[in-house]
OpenMM code with the backbone's topology and positions (N, CA, C; nanometers):
from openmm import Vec3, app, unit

residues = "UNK UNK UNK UNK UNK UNK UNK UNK UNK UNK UNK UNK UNK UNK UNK UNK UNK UNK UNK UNK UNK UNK UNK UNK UNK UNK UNK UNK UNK UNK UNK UNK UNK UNK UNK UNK UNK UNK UNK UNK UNK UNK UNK UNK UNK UNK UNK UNK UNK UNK UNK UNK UNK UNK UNK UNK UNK UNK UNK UNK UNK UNK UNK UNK UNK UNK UNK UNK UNK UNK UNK UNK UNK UNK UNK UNK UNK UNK UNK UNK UNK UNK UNK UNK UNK UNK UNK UNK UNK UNK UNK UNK UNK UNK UNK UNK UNK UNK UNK UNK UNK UNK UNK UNK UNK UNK UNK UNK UNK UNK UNK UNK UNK UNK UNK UNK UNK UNK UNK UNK UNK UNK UNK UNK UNK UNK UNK UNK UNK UNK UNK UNK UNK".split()
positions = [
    Vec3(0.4917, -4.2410, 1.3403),
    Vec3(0.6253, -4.1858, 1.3274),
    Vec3(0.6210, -4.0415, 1.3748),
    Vec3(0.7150, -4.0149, 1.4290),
    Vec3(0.6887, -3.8760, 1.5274),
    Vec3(0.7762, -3.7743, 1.4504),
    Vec3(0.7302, -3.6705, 1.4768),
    Vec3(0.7517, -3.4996, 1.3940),
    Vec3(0.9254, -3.5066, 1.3839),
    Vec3(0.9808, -3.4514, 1.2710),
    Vec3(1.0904, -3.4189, 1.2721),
    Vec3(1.1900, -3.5988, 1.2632),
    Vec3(1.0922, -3.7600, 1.2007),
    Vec3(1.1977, -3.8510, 1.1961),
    Vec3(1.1720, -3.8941, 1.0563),
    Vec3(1.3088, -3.9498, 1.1054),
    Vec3(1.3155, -3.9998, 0.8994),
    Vec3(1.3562, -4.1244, 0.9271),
    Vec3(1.2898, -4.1908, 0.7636),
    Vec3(1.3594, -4.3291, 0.7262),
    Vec3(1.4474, -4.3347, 0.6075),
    Vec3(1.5780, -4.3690, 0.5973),
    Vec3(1.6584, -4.3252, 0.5019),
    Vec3(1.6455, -4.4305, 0.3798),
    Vec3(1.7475, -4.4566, 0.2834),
    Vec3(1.7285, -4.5287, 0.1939),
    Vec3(1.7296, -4.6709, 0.2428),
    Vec3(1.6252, -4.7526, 0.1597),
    Vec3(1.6422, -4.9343, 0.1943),
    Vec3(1.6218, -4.9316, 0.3423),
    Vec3(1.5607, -4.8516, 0.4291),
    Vec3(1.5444, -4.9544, 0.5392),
    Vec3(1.4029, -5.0433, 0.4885),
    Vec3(1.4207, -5.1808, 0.5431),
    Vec3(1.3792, -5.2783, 0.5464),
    Vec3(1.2309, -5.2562, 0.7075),
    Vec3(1.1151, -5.2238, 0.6905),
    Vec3(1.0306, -5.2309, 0.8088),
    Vec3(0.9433, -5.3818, 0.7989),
    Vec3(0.9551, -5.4419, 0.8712),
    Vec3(0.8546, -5.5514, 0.8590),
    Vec3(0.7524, -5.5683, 1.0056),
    Vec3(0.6752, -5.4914, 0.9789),
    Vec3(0.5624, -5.4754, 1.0515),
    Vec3(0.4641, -5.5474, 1.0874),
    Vec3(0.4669, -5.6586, 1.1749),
    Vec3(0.3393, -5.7704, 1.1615),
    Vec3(0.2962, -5.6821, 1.3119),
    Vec3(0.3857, -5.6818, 1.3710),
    Vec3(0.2931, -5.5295, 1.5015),
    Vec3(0.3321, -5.4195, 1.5244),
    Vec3(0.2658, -5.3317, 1.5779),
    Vec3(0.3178, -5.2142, 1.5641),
    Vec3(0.4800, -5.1322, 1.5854),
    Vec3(0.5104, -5.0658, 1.5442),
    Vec3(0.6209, -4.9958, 1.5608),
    Vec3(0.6026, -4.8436, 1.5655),
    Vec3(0.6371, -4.7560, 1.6864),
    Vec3(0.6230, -4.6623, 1.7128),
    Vec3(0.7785, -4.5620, 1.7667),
    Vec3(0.7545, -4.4484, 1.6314),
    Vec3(0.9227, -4.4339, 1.5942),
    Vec3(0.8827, -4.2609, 1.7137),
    Vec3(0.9741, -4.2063, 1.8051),
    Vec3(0.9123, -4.0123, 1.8743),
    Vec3(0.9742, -3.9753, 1.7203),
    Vec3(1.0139, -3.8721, 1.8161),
    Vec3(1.0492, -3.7172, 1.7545),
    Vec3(1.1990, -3.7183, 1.7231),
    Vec3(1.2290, -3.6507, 1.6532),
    Vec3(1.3909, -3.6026, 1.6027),
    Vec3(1.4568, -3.7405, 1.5561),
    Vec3(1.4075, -3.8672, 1.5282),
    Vec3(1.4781, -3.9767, 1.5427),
    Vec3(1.5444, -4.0241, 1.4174),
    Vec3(1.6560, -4.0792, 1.3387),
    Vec3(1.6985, -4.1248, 1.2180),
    Vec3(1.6929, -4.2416, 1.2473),
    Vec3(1.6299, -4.3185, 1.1405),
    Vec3(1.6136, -4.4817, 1.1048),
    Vec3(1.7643, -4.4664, 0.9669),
    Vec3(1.8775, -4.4883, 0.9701),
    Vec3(1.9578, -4.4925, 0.8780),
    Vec3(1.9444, -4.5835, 0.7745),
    Vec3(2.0287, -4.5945, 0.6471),
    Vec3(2.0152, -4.6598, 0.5820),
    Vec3(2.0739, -4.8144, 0.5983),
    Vec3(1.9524, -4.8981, 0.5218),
    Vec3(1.9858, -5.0636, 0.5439),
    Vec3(1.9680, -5.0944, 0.6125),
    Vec3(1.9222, -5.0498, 0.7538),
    Vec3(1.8660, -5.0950, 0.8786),
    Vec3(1.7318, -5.1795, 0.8634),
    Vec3(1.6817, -5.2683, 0.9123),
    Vec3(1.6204, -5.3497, 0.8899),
    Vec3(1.5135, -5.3302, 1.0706),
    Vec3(1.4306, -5.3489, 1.0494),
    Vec3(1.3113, -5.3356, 1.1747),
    Vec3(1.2098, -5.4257, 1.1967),
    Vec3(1.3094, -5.5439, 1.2324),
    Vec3(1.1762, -5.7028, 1.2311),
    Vec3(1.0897, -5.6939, 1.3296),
    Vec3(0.9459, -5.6604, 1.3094),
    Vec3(0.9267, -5.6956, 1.4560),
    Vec3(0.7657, -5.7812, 1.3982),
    Vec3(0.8302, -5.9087, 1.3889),
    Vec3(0.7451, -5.9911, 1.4001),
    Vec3(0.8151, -6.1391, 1.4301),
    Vec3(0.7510, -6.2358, 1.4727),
    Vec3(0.8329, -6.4039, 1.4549),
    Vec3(0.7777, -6.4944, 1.5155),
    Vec3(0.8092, -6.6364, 1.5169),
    Vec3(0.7408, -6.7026, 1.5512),
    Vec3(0.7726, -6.7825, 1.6587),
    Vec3(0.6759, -6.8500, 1.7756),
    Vec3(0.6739, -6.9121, 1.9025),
    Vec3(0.8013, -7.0168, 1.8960),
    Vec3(0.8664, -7.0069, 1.8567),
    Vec3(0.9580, -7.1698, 1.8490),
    Vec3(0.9531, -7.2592, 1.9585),
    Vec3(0.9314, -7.2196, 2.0799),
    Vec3(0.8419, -7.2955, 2.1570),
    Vec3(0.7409, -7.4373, 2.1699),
    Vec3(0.6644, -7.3589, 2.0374),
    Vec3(0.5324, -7.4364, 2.0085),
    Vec3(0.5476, -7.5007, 1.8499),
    Vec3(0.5417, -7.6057, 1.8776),
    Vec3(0.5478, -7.6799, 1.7072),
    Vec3(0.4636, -7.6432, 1.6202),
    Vec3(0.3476, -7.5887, 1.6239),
    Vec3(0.2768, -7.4722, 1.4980),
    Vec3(0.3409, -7.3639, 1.4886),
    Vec3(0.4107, -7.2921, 1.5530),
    Vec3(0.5226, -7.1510, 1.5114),
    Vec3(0.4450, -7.0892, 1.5148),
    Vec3(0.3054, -7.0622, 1.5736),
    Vec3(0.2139, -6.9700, 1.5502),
    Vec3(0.3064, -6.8484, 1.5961),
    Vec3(0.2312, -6.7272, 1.4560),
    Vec3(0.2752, -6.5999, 1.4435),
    Vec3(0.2825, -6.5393, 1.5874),
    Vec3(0.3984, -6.4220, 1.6007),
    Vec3(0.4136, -6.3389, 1.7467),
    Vec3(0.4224, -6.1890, 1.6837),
    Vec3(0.3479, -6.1315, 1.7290),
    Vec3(0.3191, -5.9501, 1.6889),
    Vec3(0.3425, -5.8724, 1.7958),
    Vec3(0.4605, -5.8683, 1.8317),
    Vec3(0.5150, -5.8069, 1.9403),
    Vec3(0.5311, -5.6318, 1.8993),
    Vec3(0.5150, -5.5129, 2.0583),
    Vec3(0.5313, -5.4044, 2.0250),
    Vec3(0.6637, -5.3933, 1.9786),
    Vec3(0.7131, -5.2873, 1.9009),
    Vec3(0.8288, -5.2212, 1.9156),
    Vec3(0.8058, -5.0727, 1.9013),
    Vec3(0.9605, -5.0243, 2.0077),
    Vec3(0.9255, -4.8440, 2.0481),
    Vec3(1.0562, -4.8363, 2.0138),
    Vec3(1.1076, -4.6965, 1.9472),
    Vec3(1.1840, -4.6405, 1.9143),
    Vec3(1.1643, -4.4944, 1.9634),
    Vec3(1.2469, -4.4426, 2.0440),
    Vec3(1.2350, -4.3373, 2.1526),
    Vec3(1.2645, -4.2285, 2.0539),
    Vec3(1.2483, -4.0883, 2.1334),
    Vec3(1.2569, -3.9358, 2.0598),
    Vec3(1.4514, -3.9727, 2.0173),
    Vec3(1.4706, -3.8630, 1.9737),
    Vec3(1.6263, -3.8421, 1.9543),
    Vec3(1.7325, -3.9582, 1.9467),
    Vec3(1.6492, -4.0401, 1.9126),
    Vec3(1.7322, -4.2095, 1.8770),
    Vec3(1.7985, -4.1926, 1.7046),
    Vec3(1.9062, -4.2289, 1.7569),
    Vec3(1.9891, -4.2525, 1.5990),
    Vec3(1.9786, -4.3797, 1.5869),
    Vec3(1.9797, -4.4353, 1.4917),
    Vec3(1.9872, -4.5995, 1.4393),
    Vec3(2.0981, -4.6056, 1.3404),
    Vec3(2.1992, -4.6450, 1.3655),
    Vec3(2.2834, -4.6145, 1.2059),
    Vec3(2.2713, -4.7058, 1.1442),
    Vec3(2.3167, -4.7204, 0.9701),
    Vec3(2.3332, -4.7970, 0.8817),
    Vec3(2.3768, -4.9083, 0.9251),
    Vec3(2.2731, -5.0562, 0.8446),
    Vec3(2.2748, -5.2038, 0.8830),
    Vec3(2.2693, -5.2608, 0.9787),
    Vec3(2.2210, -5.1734, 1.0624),
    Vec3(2.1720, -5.2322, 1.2480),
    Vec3(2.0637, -5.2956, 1.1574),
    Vec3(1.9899, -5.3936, 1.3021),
    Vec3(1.9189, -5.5188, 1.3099),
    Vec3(1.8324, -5.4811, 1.3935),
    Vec3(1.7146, -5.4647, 1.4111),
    Vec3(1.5938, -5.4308, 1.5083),
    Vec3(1.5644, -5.5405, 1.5706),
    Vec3(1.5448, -5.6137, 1.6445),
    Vec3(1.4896, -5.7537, 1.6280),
    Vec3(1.3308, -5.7233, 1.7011),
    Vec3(1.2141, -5.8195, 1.6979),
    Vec3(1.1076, -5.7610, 1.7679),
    Vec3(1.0659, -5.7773, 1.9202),
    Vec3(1.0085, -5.6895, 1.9119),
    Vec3(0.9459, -5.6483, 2.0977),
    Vec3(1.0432, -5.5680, 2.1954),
    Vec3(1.1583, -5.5209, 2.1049),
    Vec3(1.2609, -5.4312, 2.1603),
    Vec3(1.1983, -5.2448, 2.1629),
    Vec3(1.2551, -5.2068, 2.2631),
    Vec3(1.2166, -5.0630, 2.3202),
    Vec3(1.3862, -5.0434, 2.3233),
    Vec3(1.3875, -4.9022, 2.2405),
    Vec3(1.4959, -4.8386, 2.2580),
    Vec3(1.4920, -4.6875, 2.2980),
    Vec3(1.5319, -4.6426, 2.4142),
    Vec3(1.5076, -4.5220, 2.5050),
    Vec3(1.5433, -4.4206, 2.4572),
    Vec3(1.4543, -4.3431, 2.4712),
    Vec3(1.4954, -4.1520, 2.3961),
    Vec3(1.6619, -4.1675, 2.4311),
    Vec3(1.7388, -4.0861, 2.2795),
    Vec3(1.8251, -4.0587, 2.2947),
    Vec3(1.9348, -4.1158, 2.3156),
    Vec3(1.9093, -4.2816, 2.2537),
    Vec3(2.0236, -4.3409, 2.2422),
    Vec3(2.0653, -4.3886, 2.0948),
    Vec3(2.1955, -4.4173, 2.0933),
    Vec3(2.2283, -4.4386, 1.9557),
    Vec3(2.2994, -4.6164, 1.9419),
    Vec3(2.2470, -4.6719, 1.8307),
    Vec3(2.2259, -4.7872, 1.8013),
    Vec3(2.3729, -4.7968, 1.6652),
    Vec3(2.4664, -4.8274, 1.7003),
    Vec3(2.5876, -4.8269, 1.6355),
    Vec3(2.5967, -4.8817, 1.4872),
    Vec3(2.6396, -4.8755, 1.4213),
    Vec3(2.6644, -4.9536, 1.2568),
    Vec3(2.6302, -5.1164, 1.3048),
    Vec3(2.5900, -5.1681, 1.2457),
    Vec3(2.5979, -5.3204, 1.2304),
    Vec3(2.5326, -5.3606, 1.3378),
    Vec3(2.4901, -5.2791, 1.4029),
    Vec3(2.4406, -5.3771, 1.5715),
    Vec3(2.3711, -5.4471, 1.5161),
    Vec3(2.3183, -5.5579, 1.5747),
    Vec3(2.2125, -5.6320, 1.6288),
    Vec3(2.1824, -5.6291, 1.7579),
    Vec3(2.0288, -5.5694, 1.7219),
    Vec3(1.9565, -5.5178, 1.8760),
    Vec3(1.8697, -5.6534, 1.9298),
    Vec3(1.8771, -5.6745, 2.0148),
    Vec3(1.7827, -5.7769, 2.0354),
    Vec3(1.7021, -5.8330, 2.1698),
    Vec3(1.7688, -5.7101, 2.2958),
    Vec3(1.7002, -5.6911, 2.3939),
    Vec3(1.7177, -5.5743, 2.3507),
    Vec3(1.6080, -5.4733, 2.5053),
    Vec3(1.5951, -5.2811, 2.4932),
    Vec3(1.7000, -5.2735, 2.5553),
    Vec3(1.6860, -5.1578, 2.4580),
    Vec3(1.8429, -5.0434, 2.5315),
    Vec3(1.7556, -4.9244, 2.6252),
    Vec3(1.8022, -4.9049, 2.7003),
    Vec3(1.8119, -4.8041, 2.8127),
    Vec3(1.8094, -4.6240, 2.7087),
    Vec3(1.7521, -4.5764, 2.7822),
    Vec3(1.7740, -4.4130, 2.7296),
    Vec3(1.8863, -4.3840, 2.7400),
    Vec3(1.9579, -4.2846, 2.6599),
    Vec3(2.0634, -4.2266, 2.6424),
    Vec3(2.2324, -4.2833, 2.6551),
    Vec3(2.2102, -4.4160, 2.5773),
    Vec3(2.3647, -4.4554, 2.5666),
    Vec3(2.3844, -4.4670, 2.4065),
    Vec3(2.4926, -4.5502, 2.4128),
    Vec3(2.5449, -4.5862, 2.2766),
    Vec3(2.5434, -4.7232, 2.3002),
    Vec3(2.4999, -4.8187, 2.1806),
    Vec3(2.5154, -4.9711, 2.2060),
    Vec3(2.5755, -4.9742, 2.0849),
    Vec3(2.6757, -5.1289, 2.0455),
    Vec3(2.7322, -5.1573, 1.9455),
    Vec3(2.7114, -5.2971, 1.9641),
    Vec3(2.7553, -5.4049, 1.8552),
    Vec3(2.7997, -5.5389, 1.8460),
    Vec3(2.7042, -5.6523, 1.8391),
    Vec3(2.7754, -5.7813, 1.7995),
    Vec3(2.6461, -5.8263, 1.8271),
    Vec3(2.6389, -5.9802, 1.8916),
    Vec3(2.5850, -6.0034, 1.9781),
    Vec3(2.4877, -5.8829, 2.0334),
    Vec3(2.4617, -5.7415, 2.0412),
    Vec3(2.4141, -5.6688, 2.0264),
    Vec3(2.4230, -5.5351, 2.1195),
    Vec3(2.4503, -5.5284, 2.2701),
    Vec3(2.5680, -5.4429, 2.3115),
    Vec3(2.5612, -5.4206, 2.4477),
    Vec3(2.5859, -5.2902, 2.4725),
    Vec3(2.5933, -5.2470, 2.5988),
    Vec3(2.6003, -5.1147, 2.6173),
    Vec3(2.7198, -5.0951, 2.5870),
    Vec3(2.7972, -4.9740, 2.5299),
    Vec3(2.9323, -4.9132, 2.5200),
    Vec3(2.9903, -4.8157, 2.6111),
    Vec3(2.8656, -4.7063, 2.6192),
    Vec3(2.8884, -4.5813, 2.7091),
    Vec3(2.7699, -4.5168, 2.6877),
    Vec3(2.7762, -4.3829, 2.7463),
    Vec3(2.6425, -4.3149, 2.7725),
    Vec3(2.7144, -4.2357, 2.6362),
    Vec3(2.5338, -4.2001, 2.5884),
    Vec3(2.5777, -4.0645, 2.4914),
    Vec3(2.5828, -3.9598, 2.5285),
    Vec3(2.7090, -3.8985, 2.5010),
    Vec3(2.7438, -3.7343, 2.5414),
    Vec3(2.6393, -3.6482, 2.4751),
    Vec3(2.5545, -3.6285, 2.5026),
    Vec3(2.4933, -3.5449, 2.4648),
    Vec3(2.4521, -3.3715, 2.5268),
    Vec3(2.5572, -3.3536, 2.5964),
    Vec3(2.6087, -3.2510, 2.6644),
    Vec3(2.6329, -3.1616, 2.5880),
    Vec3(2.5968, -2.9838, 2.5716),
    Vec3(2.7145, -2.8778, 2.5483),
    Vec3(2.6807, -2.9267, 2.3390),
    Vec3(2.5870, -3.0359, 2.3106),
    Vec3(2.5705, -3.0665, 2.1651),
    Vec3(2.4303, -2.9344, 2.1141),
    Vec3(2.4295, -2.9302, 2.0295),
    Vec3(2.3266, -2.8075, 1.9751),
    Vec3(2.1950, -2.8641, 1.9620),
    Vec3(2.0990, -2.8129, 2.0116),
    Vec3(1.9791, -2.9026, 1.9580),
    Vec3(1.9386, -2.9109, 1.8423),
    Vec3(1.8999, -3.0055, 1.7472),
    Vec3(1.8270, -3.0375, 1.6379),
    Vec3(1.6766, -3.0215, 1.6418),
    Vec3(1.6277, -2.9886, 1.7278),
    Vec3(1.4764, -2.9738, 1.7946),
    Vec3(1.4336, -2.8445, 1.7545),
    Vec3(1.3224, -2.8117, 1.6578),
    Vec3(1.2579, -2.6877, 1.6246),
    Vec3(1.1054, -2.6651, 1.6663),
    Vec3(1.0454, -2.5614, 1.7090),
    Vec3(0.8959, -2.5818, 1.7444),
    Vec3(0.8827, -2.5175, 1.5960),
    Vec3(0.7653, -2.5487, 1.5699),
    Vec3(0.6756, -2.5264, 1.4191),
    Vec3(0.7030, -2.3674, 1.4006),
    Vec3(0.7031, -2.3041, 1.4828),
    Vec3(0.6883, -2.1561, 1.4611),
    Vec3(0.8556, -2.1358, 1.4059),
    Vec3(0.9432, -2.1603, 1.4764),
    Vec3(1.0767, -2.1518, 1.4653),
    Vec3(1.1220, -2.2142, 1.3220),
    Vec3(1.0876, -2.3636, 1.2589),
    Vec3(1.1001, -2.4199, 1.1563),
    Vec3(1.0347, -2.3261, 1.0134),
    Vec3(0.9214, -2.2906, 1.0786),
    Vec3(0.8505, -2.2550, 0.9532),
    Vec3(0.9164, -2.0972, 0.9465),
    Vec3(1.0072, -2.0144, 1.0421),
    Vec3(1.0925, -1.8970, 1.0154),
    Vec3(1.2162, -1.9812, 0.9262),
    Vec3(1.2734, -2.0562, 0.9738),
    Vec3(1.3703, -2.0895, 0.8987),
    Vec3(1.3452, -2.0997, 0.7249),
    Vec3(1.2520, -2.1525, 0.6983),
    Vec3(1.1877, -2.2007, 0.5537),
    Vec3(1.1486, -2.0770, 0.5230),
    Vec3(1.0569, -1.9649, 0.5949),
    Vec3(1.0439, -1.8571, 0.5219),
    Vec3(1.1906, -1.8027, 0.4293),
    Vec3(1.2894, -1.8086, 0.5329),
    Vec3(1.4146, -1.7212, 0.5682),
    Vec3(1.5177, -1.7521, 0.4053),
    Vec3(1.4724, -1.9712, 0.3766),
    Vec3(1.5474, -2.0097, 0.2909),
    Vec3(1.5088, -1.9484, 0.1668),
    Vec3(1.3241, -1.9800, 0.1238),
    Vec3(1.2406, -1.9275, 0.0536),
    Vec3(1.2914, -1.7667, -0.0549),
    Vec3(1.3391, -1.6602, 0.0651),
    Vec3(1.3730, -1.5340, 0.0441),
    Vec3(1.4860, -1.4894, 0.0613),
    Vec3(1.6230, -1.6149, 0.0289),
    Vec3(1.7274, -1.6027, 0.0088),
    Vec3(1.7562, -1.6204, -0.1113),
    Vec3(1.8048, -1.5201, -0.2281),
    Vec3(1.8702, -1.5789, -0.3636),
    Vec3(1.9770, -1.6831, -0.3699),
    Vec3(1.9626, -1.8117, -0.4211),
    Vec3(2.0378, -1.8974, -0.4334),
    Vec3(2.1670, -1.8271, -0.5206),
    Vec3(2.2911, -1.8876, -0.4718),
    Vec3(2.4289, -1.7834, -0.5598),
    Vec3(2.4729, -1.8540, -0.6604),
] * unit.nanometer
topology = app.Topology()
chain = topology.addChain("A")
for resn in residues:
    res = topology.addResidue(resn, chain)
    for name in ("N", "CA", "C"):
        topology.addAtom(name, app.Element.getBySymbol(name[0]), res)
């Protein structure tokens, strides 16, 4: 899980292979992150441990659906309720479900959320040696 991401309340991770979350990213609440399942293919169902990637600056909102072996690209945002179930592309917005693309995310002229350690750890000094009112 990469510097600066969170997992909020009740998400659901079910990890039979890896999952690899960057930087700045929110896993919201109730979101669920399957990434495991089986061959249906093959009449033993033998187990499938597929990767999943979750890019830098990815939002996931509340009660999306991960499904496994999906890659979702820095900087896109994964709408309420989706169900993801192919990769999304960097920097859009997907909704529905299926998931499909909606539009690109504006992420233009937006403020960064991005701190280097030196900068973060001024901020925390800064809170530290402020009297609460």
């Amino acid at each position: 899980m990469g510097a600066y991401s969170t997992l909020a309340d009740n998400v659901e991770v079910y990890n039979l292979g890896p999952i690899d979350i960057g930087d700045h990213t929110v896993i919201s609440q109730n979101v669920h992150l399957c990434n495991g399942t089986h061959d249906y293919k093959d009449p033993s169902l033998p187990l499938l441990r597929p990767n999943m990637t979750i890019g830098s600056g990815v939002w996931v909102c509340a009660d999306a659906f991960v499904g496994p072996g999906v890659t979702i690209g820095d900087n896109s945002l994964v709408g309420a309720r989706a169900v993801v179930t192919k990769d999304v592309p960097a920097g859009v917005i997907v909704g529905g479900n299926p998931a499909r693309v909606l539009k690109p995310r504006p992420l233009g002229g937006m403020p960064s959320c991005r701190r280097d350690s030196e900068e973060a750890e001024t901020v925390s000094e800064h809170a530290r040696a402020t009297p609460a009112s």
